[in-house]
C-alpha positions in Angstrom: -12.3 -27.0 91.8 -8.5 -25.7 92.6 -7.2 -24.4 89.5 -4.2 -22.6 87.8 -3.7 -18.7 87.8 -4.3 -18.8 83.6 -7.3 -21.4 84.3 -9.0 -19.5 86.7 -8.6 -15.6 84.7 -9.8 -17.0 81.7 -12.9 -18.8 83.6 -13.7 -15.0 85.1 -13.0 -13.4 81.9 -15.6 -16.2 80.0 -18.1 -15.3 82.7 -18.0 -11.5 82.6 -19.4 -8.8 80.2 -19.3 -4.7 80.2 -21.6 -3.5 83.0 -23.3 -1.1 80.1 -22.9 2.2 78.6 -24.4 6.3 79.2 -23.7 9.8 77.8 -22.0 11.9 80.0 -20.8 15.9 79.8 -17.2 15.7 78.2 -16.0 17.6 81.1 -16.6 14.8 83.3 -15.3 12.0 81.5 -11.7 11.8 82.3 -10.4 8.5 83.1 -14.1 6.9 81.3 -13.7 4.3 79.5 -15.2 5.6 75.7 -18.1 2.9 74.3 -17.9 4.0 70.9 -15.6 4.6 67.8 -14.7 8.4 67.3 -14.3 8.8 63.6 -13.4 12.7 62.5 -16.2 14.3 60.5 -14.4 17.2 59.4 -10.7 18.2 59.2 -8.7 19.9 62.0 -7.8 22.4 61.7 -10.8 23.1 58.9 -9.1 25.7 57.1 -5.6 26.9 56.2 -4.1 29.0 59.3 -1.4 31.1 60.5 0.5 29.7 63.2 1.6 33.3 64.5 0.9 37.0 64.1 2.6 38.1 60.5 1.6 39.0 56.9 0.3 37.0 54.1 1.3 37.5 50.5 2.6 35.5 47.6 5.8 34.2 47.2 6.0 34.8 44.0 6.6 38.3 44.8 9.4 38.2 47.5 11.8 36.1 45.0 13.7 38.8 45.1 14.1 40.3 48.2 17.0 40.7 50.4 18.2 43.0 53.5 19.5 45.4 52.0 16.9 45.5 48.7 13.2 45.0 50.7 10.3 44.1 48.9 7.6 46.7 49.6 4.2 45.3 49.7 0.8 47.1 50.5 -1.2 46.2 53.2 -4.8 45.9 51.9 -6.5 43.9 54.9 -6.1 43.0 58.3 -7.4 39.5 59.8 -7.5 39.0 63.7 -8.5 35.0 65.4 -11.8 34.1 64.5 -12.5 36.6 61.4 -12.0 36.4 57.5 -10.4 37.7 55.1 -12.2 40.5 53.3 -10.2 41.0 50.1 -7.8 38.4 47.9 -4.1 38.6 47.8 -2.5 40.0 44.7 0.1 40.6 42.7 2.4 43.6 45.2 0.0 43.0 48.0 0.4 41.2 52.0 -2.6 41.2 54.7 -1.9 41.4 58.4 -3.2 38.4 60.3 -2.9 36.8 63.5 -2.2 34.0 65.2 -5.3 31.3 64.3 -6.2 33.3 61.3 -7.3 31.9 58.2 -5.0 32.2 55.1 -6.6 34.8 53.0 -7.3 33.5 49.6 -4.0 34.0 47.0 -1.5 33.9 49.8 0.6 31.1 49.6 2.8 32.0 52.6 3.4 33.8 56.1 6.1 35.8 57.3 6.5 36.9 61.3 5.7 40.1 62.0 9.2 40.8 64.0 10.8 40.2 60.4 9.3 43.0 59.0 9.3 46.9 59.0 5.6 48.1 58.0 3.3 50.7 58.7 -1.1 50.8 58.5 -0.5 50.7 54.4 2.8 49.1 53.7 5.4 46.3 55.1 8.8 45.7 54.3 10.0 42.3 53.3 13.9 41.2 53.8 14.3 37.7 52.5 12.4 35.4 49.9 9.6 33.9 51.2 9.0 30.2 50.3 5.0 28.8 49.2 3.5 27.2 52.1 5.8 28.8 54.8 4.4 29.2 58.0 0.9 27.5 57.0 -0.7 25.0 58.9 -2.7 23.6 56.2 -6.4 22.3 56.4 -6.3 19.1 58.1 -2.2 18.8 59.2 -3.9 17.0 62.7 -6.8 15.4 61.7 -7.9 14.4 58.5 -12.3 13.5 58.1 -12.8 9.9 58.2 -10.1 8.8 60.5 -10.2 6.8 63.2 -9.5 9.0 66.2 -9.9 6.9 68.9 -11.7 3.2 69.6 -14.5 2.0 71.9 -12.7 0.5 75.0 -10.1 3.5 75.1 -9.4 5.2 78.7 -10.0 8.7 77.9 -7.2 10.9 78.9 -6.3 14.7 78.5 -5.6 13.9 74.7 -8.8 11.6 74.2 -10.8 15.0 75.8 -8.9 17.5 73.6 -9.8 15.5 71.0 -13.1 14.8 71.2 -13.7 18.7 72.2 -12.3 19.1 69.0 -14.9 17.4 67.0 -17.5 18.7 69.1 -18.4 15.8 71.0 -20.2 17.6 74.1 -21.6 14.4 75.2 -19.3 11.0 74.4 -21.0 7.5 75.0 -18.9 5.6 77.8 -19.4 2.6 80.0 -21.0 3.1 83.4 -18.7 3.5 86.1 -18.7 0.2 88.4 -19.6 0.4 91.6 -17.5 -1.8 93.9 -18.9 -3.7 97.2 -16.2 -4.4 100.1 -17.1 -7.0 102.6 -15.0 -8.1 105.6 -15.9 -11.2 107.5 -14.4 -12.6 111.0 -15.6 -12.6 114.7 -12.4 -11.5 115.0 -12.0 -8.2 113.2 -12.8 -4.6 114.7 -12.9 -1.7 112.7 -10.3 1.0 112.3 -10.7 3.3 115.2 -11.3 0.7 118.0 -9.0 -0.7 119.9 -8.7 -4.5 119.6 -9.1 -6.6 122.7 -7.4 -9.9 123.0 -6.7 -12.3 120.5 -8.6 -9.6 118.2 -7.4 -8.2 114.9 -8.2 -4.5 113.1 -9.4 -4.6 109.4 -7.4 -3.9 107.0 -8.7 -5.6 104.2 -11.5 -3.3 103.8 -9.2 -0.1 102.8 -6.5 -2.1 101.2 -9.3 -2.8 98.3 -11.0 0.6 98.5 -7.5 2.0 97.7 -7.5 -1.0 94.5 -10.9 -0.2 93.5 -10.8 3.5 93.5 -7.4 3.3 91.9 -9.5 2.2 89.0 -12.3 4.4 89.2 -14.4 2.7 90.5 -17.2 3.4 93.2 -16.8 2.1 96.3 -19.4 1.3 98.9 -18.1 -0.8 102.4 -20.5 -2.8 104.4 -18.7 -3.3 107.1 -17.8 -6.9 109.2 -20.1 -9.6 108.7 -19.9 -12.4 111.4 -18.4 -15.9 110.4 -21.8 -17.6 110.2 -23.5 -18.4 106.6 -26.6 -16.9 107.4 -24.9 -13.2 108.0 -22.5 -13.2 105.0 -25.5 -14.3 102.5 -27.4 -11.3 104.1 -25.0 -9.0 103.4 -24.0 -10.4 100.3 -27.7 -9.8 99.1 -27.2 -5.8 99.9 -24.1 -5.9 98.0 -25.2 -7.5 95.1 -28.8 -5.3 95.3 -26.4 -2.1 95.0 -23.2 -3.0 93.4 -22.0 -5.0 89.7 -18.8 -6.1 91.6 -18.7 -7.4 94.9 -15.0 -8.5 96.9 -15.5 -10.2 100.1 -12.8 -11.3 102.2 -12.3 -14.0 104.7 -13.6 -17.9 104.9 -12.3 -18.8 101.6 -10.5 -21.5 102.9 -11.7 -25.0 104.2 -11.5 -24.9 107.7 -14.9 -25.0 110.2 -15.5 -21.2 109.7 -14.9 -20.9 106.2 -18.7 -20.8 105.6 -18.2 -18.1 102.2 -18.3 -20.6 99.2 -21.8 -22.0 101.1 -23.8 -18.8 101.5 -22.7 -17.7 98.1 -24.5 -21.1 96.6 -27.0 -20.5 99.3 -28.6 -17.2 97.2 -27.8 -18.3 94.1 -24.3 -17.4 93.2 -22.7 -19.4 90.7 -19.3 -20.5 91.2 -16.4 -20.6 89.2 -13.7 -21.9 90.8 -12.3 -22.6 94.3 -8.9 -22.1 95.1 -6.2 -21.4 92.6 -2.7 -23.5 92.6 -0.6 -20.0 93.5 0.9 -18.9 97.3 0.7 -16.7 98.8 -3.6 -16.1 97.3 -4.3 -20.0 96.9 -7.9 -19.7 98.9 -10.4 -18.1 96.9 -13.5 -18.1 95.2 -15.0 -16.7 92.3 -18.7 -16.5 91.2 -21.2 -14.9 89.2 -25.1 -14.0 89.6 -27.1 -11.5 87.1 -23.9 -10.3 85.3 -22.6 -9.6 88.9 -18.8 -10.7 89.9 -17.9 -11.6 93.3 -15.0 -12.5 94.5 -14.4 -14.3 97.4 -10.6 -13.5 98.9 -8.5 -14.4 101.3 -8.8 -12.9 104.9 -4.9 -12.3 105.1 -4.4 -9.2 103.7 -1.0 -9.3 101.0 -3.3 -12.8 99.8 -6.1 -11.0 98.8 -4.4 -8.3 97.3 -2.3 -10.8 95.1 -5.1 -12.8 94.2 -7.0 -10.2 93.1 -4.2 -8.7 91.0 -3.2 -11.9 89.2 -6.6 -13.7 88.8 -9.0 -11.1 89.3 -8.1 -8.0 87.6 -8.2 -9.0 84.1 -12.2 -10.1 84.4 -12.3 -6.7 86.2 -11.3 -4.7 83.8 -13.3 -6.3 81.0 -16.4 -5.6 83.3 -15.6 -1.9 82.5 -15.4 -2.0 78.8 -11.8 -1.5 78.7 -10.2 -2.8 74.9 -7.1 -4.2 76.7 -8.0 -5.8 79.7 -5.2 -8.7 80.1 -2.1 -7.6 82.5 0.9 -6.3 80.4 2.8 -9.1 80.6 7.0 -8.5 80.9 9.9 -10.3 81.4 11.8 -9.4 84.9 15.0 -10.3 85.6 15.6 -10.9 89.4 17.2 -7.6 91.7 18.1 -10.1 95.0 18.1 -13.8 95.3 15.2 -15.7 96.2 15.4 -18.5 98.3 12.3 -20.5 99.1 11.0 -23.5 96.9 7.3 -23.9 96.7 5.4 -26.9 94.8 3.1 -24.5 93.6 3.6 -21.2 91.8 5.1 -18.9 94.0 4.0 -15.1 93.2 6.0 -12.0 94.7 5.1 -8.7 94.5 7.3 -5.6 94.1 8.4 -2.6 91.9 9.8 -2.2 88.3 13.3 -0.7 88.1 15.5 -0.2 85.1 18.8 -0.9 85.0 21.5 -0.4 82.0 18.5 -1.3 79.8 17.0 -4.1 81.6 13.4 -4.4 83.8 14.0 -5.7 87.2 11.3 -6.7 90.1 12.9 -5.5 93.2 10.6 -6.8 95.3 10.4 -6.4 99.7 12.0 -9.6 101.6 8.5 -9.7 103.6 6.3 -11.5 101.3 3.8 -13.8 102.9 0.3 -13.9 103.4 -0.7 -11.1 106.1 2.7 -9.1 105.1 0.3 -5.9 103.6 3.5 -3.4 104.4 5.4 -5.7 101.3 2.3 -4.1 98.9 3.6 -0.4 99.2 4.3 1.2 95.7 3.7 -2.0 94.1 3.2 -2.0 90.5 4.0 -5.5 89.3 3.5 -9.2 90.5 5.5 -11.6 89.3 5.2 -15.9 89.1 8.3 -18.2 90.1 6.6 -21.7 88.3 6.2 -24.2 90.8 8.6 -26.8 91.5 11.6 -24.0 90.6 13.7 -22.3 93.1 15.8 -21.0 95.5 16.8 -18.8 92.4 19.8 -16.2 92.4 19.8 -12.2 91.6 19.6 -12.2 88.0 17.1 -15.2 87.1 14.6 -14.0 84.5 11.1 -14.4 85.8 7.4 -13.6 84.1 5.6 -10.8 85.9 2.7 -8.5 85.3 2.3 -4.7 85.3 -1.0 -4.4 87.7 
């Protein structure tokens, strides 16, 4: 059931679904994915305004005016934020108003305060005013009926100013996953205890709490489960009782205690795929039960991380509800020579630079399959096609933002 890197996404992808929606307070829902279409019901701002503190009058009646020939105007109202007008502009006339104030009906322009001389009754204006100066008019940031923002959008500082904005105290999003992190191995002790001989600390187990809560996600860890069937389907069972994702790491591979792929059949789990045609990240499984994903990784630790970032994120992501779920593809252009060959696609991971205008992948020389220290700061993978290579600095390569 080996397959490629595209074979195997788009398998996980055809297998997965959002994990469902809920209302939540707007003041907890940044970095939510939204689950619905925000369409503006009225304008924004919903009535003519003054952008600072000034007067209003017609323009009309400052045609004239110049610094050393001020037209006098008399001040017949005075508007702070958040009150009204209480009397019409006309002909000779201005009305003080401040900053957020509405434009008081016949005014057809604004001029700052600090270009005026006025008293309580009576300002002094220097230069011709021009209609619609200073005026932010009904609707300049958001006219009713558009399309503010669509179901599957992350909602950001903007997304929440704007949805504030329309009033929105409670915005549908989808629920927020809640990630299960097994490790398996006789082998492993946990962080904090020293290993004896021939034994290994866990490292898997925060590498993808770190990936997971990257995203948001909840995270719950159940520990080390021992390399027999019978103990990973046990805890597989918890996992999959309190979680809508589950990774597990460790006997993905074919050897005598690689026993994962047979306690996942063993309660039901449905796989997808074994192994995908990539190194490092080739062992693998992926599988679904009751809408639930689990993904079997690698026990080395920079494998599993790769894996997950090229095969697995992309079903991942759909699971939360997010509109553009496939990896930002880019073309890289090589920062160092590589020189291994490899029959099957070889993916390295690094970081995006810019240079004179081009994206580069400079990417750590340690790149194999327990080399975790190579995943620092890394924000893109990228695939050399198998059957290519050694390839010098410079080669153009296909990679993915992750």
């Amino acid at each position: 059931m080996m397959v490629s890197i595209e074979e195997g996404r788009q398998r996980i992808l055809d297998a997965v679904t959002p994990v469902g929606t809920e209302q939540i307070a707007l003041g907890e829902a940044y970095g939510r994915v939204l689950a619905m279409d925000v369409i503006a019901e009225d304008d924004v701002p919903s009535f003519d305004r003054s952008p600072l503190d000034g007067y209003a009058f017609r323009a009309a009646d400052t045609r004239n005016a110049a610094k050393d020939a001020p037209v006098l105007l008399k001040v017949i109202d005075y508007i702070p934020a958040g009150d009204i007008s209480h009397a019409p502009v006309t002909e000779g006339t201005a009305v003080r108003l401040m900053t957020g104030a509405p434009i008081p009906e016949g005014a057809d322009c604004v001029c700052k305060y600090e270009e005026t001389e006025f008293t309580d009754t009576e300002v002094k204006i220097f230069q011709p005013g021009k209609a619609g100066d200073n005026i932010i008019r009904r609707g300049e940031d958001v006219e009713k009926g558009t399309v503010l923002a669509e179901a599957g959008t992350v909602i950001d500082a903007g997304l929440m100013g704007t949805l504030a904005g329309q009033n929105i105290a409670k915005p549908l999003v989808y629920k927020q996953i809640t990630a299960g992190i097994i490790a398996t191995g006789s082998e492993l002790v946990p962080v904090g205890q020293v290993p004896g001989p021939g034994m290994i600390i866990d490292t898997n187990e925060y590498t993808l709490t770190g990936a997971m809560e990257r995203m948001g996600f909840l995270v719950r860890r159940y520990g080390i489960a021992d390399d027999t069937e019978e103990a990973i389907a046990d805890v597989l069972e918890k996992a999959l009782a309190e979680c809508e994702l589950v990774l597990i790491t460790g006997g993905a591979s074919v050897g005598d205690y690689d026993v994962t792929p047979a306690a996942m059949e063993k309660i039901g789990i449905k796989l997808l795929f074994h192994g995908v045609d990539m190194k490092p990240g080739k062992a693998c499984e992926y599988g679904v039960r009751d809408g639930r994903l689990i993904c079997g990784l690698s026990g080395h630790p920079s494998s599993s991380l790769t894996n997950l970032l090229l095969v697995g994120l992309a079903g991942i992501r759909k699971m939360t509800g997010i509109k553009d779920y496939m990896p930002q593809e880019i073309d890289l252009e090589l920062d160092s020579d590589f020189k291994k060959t490899s029959k099957n696609d070889r993916v390295i991971r690094g970081t995006l630079v810019i240079e004179d205008g081009v994206a580069k992948i400079r990417a750590p020389k340690g790149q194999g399959n327990i080399m975790i220290s190579s995943t620092i700061g890394c924000d893109l993978v990228a695939v050399i096609p198998g059957g290519s290579g050694p390839l010098q600095k410079g080669a153009m390569i296909k990679g993915y933002l992750v």
